[in-house]
C-alpha positions in Angstrom: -2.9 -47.4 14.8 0.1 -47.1 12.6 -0.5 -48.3 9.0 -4.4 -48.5 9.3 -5.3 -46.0 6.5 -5.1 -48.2 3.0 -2.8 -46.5 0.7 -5.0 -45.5 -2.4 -7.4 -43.3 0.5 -4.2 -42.2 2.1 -2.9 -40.7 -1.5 -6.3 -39.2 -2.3 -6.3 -37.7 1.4 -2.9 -35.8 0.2 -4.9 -34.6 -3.2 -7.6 -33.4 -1.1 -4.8 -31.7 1.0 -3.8 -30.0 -2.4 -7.1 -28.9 -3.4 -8.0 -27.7 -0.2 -4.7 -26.6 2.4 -7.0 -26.5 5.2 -6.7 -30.7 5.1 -2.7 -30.7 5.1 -3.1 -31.8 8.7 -5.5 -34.4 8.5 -3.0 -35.9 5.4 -0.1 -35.7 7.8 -1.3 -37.7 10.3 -2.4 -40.4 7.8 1.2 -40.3 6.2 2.5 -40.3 10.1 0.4 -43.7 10.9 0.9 -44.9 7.3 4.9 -44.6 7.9 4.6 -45.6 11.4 6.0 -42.4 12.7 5.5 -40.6 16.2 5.3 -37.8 14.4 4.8 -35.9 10.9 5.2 -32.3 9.9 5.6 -29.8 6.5 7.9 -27.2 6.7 9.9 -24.7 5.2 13.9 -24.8 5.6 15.5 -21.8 4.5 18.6 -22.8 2.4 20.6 -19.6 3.7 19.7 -18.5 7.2 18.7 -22.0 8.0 15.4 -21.0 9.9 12.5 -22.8 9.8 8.7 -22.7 10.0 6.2 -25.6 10.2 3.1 -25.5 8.6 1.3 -28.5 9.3 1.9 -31.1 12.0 0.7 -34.0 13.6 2.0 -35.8 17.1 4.4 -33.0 18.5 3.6 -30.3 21.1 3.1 -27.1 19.9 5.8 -25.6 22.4 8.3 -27.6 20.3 7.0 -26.6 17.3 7.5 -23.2 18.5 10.9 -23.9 19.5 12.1 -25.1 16.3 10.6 -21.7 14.6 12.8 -19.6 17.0 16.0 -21.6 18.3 16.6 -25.1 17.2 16.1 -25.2 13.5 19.2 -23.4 13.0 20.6 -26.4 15.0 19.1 -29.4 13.1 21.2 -31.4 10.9 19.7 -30.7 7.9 22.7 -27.9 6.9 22.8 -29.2 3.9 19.6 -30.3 2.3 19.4 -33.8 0.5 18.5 -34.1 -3.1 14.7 -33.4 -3.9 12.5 -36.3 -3.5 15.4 -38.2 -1.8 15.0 -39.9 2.0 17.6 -39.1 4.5 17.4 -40.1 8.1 19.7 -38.3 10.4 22.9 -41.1 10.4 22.4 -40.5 6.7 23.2 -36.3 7.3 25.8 -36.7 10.5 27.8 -38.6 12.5 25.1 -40.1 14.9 27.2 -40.2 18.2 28.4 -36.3 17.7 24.7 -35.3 17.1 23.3 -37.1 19.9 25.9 -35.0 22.0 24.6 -31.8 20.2 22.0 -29.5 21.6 19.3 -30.4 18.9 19.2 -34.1 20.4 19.5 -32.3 23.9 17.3 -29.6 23.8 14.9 -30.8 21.1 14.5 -34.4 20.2 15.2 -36.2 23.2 12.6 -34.4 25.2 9.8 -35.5 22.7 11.3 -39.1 23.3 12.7 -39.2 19.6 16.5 -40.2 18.5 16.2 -40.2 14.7 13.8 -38.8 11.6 12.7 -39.7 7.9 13.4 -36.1 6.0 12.6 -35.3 2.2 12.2 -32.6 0.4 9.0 -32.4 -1.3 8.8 -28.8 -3.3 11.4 -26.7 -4.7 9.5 -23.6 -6.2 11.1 -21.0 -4.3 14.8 -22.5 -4.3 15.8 -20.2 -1.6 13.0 -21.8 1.1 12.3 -25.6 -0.5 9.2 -27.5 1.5 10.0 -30.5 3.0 8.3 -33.0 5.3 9.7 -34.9 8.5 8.6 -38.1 10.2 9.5 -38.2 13.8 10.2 -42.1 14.6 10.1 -42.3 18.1 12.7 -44.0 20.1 13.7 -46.5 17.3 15.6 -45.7 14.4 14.8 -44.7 10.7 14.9 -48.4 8.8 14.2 -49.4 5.6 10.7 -50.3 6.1 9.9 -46.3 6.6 12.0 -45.2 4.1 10.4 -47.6 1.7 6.6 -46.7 2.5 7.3 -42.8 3.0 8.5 -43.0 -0.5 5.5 -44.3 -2.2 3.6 -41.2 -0.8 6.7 -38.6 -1.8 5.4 -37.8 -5.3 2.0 -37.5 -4.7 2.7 -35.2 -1.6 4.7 -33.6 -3.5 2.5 -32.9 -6.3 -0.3 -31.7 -3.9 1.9 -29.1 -3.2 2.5 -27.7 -6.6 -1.3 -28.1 -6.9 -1.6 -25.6 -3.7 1.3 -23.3 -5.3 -0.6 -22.6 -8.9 -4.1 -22.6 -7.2 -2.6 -20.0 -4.4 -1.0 -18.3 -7.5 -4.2 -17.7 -9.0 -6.0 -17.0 -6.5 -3.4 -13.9 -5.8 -3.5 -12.6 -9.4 -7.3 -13.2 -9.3 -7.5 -11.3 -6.5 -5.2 -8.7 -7.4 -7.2 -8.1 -10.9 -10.6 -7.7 -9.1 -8.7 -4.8 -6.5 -7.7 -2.8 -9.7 -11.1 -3.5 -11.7 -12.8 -2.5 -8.1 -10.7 1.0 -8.2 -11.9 2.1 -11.2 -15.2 4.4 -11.8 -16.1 3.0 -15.4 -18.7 -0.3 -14.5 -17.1 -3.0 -16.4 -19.5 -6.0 -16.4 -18.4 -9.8 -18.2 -20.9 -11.4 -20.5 -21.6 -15.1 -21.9 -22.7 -15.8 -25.4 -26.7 -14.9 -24.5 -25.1 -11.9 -22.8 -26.1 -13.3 -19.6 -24.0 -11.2 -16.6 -21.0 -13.7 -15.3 -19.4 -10.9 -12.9 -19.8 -7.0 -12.3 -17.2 -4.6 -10.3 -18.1 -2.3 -8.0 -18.7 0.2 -10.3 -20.7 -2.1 -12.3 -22.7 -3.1 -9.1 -23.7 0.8 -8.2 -25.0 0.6 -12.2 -27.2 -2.1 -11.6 -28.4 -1.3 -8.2 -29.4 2.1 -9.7 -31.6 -0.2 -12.2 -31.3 3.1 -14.8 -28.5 2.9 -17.5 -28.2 -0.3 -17.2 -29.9 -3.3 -15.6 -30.1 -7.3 -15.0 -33.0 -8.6 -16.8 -33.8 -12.6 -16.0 -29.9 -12.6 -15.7 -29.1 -10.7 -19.1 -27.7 -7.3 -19.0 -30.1 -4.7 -21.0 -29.0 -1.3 -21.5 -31.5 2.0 -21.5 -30.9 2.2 -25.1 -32.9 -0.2 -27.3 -30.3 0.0 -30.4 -27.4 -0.2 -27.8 -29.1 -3.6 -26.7 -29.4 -5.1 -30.7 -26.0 -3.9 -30.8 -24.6 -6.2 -28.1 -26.9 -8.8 -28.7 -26.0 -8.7 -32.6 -22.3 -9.0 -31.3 -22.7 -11.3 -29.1 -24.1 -13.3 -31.5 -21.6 -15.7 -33.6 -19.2 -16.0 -30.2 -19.8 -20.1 -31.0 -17.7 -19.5 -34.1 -14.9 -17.6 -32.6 -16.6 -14.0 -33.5 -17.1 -12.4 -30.5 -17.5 -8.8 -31.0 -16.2 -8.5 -34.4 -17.3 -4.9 -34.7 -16.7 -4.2 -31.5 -14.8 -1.5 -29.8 -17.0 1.3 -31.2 -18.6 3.5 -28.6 -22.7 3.5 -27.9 -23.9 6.6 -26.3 -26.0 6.2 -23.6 -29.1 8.2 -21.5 -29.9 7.7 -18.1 -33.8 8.7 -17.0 -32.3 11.9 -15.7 -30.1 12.9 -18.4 -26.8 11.8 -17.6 -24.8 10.7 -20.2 -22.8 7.4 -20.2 -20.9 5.8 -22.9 -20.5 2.3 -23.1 -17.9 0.0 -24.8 -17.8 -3.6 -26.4 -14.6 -5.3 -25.6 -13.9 -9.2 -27.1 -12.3 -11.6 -25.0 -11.7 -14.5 -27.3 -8.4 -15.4 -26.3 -11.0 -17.1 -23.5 -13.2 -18.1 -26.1 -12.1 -21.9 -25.9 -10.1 -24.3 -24.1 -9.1 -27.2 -26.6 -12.6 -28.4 -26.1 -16.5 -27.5 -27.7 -17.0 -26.1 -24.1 -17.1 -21.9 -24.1 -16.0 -20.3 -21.3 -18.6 -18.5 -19.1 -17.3 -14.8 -19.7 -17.0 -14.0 -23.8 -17.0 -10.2 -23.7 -17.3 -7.0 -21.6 -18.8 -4.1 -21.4 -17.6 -1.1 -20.1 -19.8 1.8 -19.5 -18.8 5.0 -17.9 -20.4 8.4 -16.8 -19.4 11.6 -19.3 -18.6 13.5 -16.2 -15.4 16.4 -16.7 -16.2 17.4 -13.5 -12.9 19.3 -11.9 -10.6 22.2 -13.8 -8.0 19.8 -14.5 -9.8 17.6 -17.2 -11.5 20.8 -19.2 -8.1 22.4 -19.0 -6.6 19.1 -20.7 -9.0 19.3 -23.3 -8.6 22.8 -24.3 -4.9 22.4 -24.6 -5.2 19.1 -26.8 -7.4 20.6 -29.1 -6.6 24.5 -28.7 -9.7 25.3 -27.8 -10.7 29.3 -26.5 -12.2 29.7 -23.1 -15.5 30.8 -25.2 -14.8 27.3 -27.0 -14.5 25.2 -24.0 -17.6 26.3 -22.2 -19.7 25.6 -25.1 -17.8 22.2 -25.1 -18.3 21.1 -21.6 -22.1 22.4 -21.9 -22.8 20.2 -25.0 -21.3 17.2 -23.1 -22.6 18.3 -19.7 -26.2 19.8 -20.5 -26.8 18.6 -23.6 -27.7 20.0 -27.3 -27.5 23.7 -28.7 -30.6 24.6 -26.9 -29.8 23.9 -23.6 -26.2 25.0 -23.9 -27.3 28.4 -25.1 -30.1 29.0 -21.9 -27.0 27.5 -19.1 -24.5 29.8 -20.5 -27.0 33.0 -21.3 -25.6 33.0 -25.3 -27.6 33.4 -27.9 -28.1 30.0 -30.0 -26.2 31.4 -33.2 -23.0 31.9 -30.9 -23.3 28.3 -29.4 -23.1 27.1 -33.1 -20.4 29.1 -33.9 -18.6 27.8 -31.0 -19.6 24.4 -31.8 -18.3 24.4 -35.4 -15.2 25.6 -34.4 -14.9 22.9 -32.5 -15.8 20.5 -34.6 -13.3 21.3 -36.9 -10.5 21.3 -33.8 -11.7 18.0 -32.8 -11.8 16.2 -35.7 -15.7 14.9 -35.2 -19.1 15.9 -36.6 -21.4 14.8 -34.4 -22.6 16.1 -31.0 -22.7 12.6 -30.0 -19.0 12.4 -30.9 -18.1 14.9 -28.2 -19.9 13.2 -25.8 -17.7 9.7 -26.6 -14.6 11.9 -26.8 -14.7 13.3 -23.8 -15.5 10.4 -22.2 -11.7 9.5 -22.6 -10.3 12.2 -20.8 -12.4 11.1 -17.7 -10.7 9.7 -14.7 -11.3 6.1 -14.3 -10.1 6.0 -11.0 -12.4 5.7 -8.1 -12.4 9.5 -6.5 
């Protein structure tokens, strides 16, 4: 029955609708009733090519929904679109007798027993293709009583709708971030203060499932390396106070059970740190941990012409990163131990680092993070 939903439960009804789309409809059909309407809709009206497309409705057949999408709303007399928030009915657009002549009273209206309709425009984000909303008023036309109760519920529908913009908006940049962190091959996992694991990517996932490098403890993320662990927790620490990984940014070699070699890195976050309030955000940090693999010609061929490293120079370079210390590297290539450290100092000296260690973390940055 027209007008039986009480306005403050009609308004938060359109709130819900802009929290949650998937209620648009039910709103409609409060705001048709509320009006006293046969009919309600949202729908886009593209400013140039006139087209339009409904997205929710309430009281109309689908077939003439249809038939507005691909025919008649090139014929409606909505050619030029009223001022935002402002309520036309169609004597207010176009001479009433030469429209009701016209085929989108012939063809469209008429058959749905309707002469006239309440239009506004609600949203005007994209300028090009504003929102708007229609009330269909049956045989009798548009009077002041509809205009005057569709506009109490104008600004709040039309806030629901920039509520569904920014959350959709969101949503698509959310989702877009997770598809790039998914692509890459380091694990990147976000921490809280306790360094408590608020999200993994895919990467990340395959690290924990593995339960070796790394693993989920009682919900914390522990590391196979005991100082690794102080390190993060020591970080981690004084996030209350705004220093979230201070000292971070250095790498922490890592050993998995089976001797691969992974290198993990503290990254702050504390532009996320606070919101205005004492409440912290779930995720204050990352950590990104990634395999020392220079598996393929390509990445051993970019190393050798960074540094200018020999054939002899490289092998003994990939070994140490690969195999692991002097010992190893001299039984895999069949060299005698004094020419591995011969080798090696030369390429300490190339490099720029000291430490066997430090080849491991510099080579770590000429691996591909993309998912092979």
């Amino acid at each position: 029955m027209h007008g039986s939903q009480k306005l403050p439960d009609l308004v938060e009804s359109i709130y819900d609708a802009g929290l949650d789309p998937s209620l648009w409809n039910n709103a409609v059909a409060g705001i048709r009733d509320f009006v006293g309407g046969q009919a309600c809709g949202l729908f886009s009206k593209d400013s140039i090519s006139k087209s339009g497309v409904t997205h929710y409705y309430c009281g109309a057949d689908p077939h003439y929904i249809q038939l507005y999408a691909e025919t008649h709303s090139k014929f409606d007399p909505l050619t030029v679109l009223p001022p935002h928030g402002r309520i036309v009915s169609i004597p207010d657009l176009v001479n009433f007798d030469e429209y009701r002549r016209g085929r989108f009273y012939q063809e469209w209206m008429q058959p749905q027993g309707c002469s006239d309709a309440a239009n506004v425009v609600l949203e005007m984000s994209n300028a090009s293709r504003p929102v708007m909303m229609t009330v269909l008023s049956g045989r009798r036309m548009v009077d002041r009583r509809m205009k005057q109760r569709l506009s109490l519920l104008v600004p709040h529908a039309s806030r629901a709708l920039l509520i569904n913009r920014a959350m959709t908006a969101q949503l698509t940049l959310a989702t877009a971030l997770a598809d790039v962190l998914d692509s890459l091959t380091v694990g990147i996992f976000l921490l809280d203060g306790l360094c408590r694991l608020v999200h993994a990517n895919s990467a990340g996932q395959l690290l924990l499932a593995a339960d070796d490098v790394v693993r989920s403890v009682a919900g914390q993320l522990v590391t196979s390396n005991a100082e690794a662990n102080r390190s993060l927790r020591k970080a981690f620490a004084d996030h209350r106070d705004g220093a979230v990984l201070a000292a971070g940014g250095g790498a922490i070699p890592l050993l998995s059970a089976t001797g691969e070699r992974y290198v993990a890195h503290m990254l702050p976050l504390s532009s996320l740190l606070r919101n205005g309030s004492e409440r912290v955000v779930d995720a204050a940090g990352a950590l990104l941990v990634r395999k020392v693999s220079l598996g393929g010609q390509s990445c051993g061929e970019l190393i050798a012409r960074t540094f200018e490293l020999t054939p002899a120079e490289l092998r003994v370079f990939l070994s140490i990163v690969e195999v692991g210390g002097v010992p190893e590297t001299a039984a895999t290539l069949g060299i005698a131990e004094t020419t591995v450290k011969t080798h090696l100092h030369r390429v300490f000296a190339k490099t720029g680092v000291s430490r066997q260690a430090d080849l491991v973390k510099l080579a770590a940055g000429f691996a591909n993070p993309l998912v092979h």
